[in-house]
Structure formats: C-alpha cells, structure tokens
C-alpha positions in Angstrom: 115.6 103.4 89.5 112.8 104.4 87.5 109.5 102.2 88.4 106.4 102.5 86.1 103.1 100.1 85.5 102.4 99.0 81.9 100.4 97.4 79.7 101.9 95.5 77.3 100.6 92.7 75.1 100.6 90.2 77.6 99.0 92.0 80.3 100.2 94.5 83.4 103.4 94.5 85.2 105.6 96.7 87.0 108.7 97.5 85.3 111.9 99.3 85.4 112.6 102.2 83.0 115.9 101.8 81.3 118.0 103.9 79.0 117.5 107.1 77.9 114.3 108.6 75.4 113.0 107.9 72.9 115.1 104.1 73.3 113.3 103.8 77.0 113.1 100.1 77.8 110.9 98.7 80.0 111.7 95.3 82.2 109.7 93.9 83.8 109.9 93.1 87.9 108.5 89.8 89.7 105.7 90.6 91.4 105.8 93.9 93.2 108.8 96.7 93.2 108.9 96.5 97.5 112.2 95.6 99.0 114.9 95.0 96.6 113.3 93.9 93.0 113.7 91.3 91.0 113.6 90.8 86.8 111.5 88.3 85.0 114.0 89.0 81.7 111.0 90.2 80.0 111.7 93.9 78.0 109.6 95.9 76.1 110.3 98.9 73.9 108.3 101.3 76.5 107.4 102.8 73.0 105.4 99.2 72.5 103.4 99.6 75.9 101.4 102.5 77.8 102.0 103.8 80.6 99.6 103.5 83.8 99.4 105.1 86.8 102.7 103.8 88.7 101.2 102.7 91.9 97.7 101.4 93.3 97.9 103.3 96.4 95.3 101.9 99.4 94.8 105.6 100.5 96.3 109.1 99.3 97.2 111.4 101.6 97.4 114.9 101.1 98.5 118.1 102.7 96.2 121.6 102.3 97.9 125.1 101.8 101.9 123.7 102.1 103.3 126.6 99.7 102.9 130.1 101.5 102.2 131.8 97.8 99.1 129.1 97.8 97.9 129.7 100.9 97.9 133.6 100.2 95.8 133.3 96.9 93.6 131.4 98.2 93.1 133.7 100.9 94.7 132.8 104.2 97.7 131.8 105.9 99.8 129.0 105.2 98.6 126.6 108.8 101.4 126.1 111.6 101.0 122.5 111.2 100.4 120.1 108.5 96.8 120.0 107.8 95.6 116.6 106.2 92.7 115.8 104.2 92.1 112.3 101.8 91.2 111.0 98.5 89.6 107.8 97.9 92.0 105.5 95.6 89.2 105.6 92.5 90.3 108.9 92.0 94.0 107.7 90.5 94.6 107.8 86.9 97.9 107.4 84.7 99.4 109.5 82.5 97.4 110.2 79.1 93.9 109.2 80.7 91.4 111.7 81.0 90.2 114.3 83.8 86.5 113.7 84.1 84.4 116.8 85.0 81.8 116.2 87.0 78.5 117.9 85.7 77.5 119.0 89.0 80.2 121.7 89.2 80.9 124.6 87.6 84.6 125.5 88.6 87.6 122.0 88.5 90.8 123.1 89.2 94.2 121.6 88.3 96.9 121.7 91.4 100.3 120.1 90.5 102.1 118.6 93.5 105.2 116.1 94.4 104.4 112.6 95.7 106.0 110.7 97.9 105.1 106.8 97.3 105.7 104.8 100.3 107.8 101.3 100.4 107.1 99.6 103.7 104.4 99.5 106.5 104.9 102.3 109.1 104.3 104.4 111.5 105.3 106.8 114.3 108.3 107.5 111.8 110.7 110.1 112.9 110.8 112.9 110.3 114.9 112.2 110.1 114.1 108.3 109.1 111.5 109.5 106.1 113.8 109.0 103.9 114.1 104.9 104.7 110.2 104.3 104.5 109.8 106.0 101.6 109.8 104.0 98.0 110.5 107.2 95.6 108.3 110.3 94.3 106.1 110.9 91.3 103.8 113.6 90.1 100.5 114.2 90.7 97.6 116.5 89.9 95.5 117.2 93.0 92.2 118.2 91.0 89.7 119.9 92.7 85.9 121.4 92.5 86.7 124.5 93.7 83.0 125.3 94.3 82.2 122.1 95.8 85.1 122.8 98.6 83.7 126.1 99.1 80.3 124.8 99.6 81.0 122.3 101.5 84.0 123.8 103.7 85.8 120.8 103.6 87.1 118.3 101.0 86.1 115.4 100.4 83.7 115.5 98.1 85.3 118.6 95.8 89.2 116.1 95.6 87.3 112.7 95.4 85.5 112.4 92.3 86.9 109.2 89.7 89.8 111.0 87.7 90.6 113.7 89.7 94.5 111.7 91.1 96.6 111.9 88.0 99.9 110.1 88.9 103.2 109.4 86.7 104.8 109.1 84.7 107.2 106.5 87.4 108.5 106.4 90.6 112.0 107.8 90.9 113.5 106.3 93.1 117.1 108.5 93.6 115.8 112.0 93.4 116.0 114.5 96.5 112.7 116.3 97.2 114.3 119.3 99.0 114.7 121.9 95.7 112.8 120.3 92.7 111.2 123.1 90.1 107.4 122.0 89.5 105.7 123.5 87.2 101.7 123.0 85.4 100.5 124.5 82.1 97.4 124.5 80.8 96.9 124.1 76.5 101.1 124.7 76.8 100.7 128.1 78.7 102.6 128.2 81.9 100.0 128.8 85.0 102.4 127.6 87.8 106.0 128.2 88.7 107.7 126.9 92.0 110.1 124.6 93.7 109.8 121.8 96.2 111.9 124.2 98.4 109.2 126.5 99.4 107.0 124.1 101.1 106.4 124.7 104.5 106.6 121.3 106.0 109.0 119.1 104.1 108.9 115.6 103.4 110.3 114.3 106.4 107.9 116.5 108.4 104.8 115.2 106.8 105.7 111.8 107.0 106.3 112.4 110.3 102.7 114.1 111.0 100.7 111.6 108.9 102.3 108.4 110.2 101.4 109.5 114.0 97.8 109.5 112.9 98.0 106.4 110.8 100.1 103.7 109.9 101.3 103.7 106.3 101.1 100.7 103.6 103.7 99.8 100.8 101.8 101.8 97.9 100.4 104.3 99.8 100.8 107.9 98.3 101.3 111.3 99.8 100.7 114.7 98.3 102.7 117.1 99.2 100.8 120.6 98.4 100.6 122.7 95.9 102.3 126.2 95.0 100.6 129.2 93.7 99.0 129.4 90.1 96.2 127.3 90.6 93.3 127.7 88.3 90.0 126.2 86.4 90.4 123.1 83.7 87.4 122.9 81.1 86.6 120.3 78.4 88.9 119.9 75.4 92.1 121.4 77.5 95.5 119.2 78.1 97.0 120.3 81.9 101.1 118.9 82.2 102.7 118.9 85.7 106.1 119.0 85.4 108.7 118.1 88.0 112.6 118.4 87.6 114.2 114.6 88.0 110.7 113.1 87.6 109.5 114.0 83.9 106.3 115.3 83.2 102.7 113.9 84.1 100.0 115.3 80.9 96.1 114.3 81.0 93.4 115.5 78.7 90.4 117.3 80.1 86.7 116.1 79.2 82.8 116.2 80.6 82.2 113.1 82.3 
C-alpha cells in the first residue's frame, strides 16, 4: 500500500494511492493509517489534491556516515557502530515545498537518504523483528549547513533549521530496503549514485540501536544515511531524491 497526506478541497487526510500514473487515485483512510486501515469511500483524482509530507513524525532520527563512500569524502571512516544524531519535527516538508536557506550560512547541502516510518510504539526491538514495527519507507533529504556542522562539531543546529526534512512522496508499505538504487540530482544533473545495499548498518540494525536508547512512536521517522555525492544547494536550484519502489521526492531551493 501506498500511504500519502493530502489536501484536497475539504481539508487534510491520509489516503491511499491507487492505480497507476497519471490515473493515481487517492482514498481516503479513517483517522490514521496505524494498524490495519480503514476507507471513508471518499476518492480524489490525486491530480485534484497536493501532496504533503506523508507523516508528522514526533522525532526524526537519523544515522551519520552509514555509506562507506560517504564517510570517505567527507573524510573519515565509516563508525563501528551506528552513530545517531536528531532533527526537530519543524524541519519536515512535503514534496514540492521549498528548501529555505538560512542567511546565516554560506554552504547547505542536499543528502538523499531512505526512511523508515515507524507503525507502532517500541522499543528494545530485536534487529530480526524490524521488520514488524516498522509502517513502510519514504524518501527524504537530510539537508545540511555544512559550515555550521563544521563550526559547531556537532549537528544540531547545521540539520535543524525549518525546511531542511523533505519527506515523500508516500509511504510504501511492501518494498524491501535491503538493495534499492537512490539517487539525487541537482537542476536534473546526477550528483549521487548508490544503493540501499551499501549501508553499513541495515535497517534492522538501526532499529535495533535506536530503540535501545529510546522508545519509538507510530509516526516517528528514521533516516538511514546518506551515500557519496553530497554537495551545496543555492537559490533558484530544484534537488530530486530518487529511490527505486518509492518514486521520487523534488523540492525547490530558495533564501529564506
């Protein structure tokens, strides 16, 4: 199942993603897409409505230097184990909103990463079990200030200013993460090239790591890393994450 958040001419809802393009329906679920959903009998033409960001996460998680190529261009090794860092849920866009430079830095970087959206409260989860706390995957952009995280040495600041979580364009919720292509271009010109397979931890072993730190909330949204290719967005640019299975995630780029 394909789960997206619209709005249509009514208001917002979560909806299912039916058929294939450009006849995509959207129906719409009761309430929230937890557990096992149920239809209202409401459809749209998805053409007719516009696509938000598919989830409202309570936190995102997210995992630093995952891809070996990564970690080596940005000058280092890829860590033993996971290392974690957050961004506040103000950061989360939808597809087609815009990137918002902040005029207080000078270099924002695009990063385009799989997402694993999570379905059920959790924790101390087994990496084997991942796969039955976990709702389905999206894409994401993990924008950065790259010289705010060098100034800083950590991240908070540089991944957590408003705009800088593109997710979408749904949640898939029958794709295997194990070997999905990903890749981001910038103005159409390809800047990264990779697959899901090269990560160092996998899924499971994240979801593993993070929920022994903290328990996990229907919603919440982990971001799996990044490969190499990474590189500066500036105003007036469009940057597209493409995943295989899940579509493709595009956002404009413009000075706050």
């Amino acid at each position: 199942m394909r789960i997206a958040r619209i709005a249509h001419p009514e208001g917002v809802a979560f909806v299912a993603i039916e058929g294939e393009a450009p006849d995509l329906v959207a129906a719409e679920i009761a309430e929230h897409p937890f557990g096992t959903p149920t239809f209202t009998g409401r459809r749209w033409p998805l053409a007719d409505t516009r696509l938000l960001a598919p989830i409202l996460p309570t936190k995102i998680v997210c995992v630093g230097k995952n891809y070996a190529d990564h970690a080596a261009e940005m000058g280092g090794e890829a860590p033993a184990k996971p290392v974690i860092f957050m961004k506040p849920s103000t950061t989360v866009i939808g597809p087609g909103a815009a990137i918002k430079l902040p005029r207080d830095s000078t270099r924002v970087d695009f990063e385009g990463e799989l997402a694993a959206v999570i379905g059920m409260p959790c924790r101390d989860v087994p990496a084997a079990r991942a796969k039955d706390v976990i709702l389905g995957y999206t894409i994401a952009n993990d924008v950065t200030a790259r010289d705010q995280q060098k100034e800083d040495g950590q991240f908070t600041r540089a991944k957590g200013h408003d705009t800088f979580c593109p997710l979408g364009p749904w949640i898939e919720t029958a794709v295997d993460p194990a070997d999905l292509d990903i890749q981001t271009t910038v103005d159409g010109v390809l800047k990264q090239d990779g697959s899901t397979a090269m990560m160092v931890h996998n899924v499971g072993e994240l979801v593993e790591w993070i929920s022994r730190v903290m328990t996990l909330l229907p919603g919440d949204v982990i971001l799996t890393g990044t490969p190499a290719g990474v590189g500066p967005i500036v105003d007036g640019q469009s940057v597209t994450v493409k995943i295989a299975g899940l579509g493709e995630l595009t956002n404009p780029v413009t000075n706050r």
